[in-house]
N, C-alpha and C positions, 0 to 999 in steps of 0.2 A: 568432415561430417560433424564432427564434437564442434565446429565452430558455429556452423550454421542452426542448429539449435540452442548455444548462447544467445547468440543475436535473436532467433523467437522469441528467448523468453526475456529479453529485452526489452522486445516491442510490448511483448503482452504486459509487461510489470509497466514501464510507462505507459498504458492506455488504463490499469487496473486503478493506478494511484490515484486520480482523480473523483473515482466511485470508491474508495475508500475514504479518501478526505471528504467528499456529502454525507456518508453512511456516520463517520466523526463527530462532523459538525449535528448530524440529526440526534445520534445516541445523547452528546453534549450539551444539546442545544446552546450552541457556539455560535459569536456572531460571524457573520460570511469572513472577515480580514483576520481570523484566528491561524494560528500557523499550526499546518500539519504534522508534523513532531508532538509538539504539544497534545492535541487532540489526540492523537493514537496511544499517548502516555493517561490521560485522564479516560479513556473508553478504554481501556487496559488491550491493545488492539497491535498485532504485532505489523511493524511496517512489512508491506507487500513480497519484497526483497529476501528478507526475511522469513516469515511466513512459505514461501517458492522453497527455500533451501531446508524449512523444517520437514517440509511435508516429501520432498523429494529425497531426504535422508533415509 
């Protein structure tokens, strides 16, 4: 059971990263080839992954 809700929140952290990296590149205004690392450090913005295990603590 603990496995199969990994894997959810798997899926949803890879469908999430990408409307985090537009909301980056917007707050940044970043051009579109800016790497997303970066932008989540400059928009002081915690990566998705992260953020899941803050909030779920």
């Amino acid at each position: 059971m603990a496995r199969m809700r990994r894997l959810g929140s798997v899926a949803i952290i890879k469908k999430l990263c990408p409307s985090q990296h537009r909301a980056a590149k917007l707050v940044t205004g970043a051009l579109s080839t800016a790497v997303g690392d970066a932008l989540n450090v400059h928009a002081n913005l915690l990566p998705v992954d992260l953020l899941f295990c803050k909030v779920l603590s």
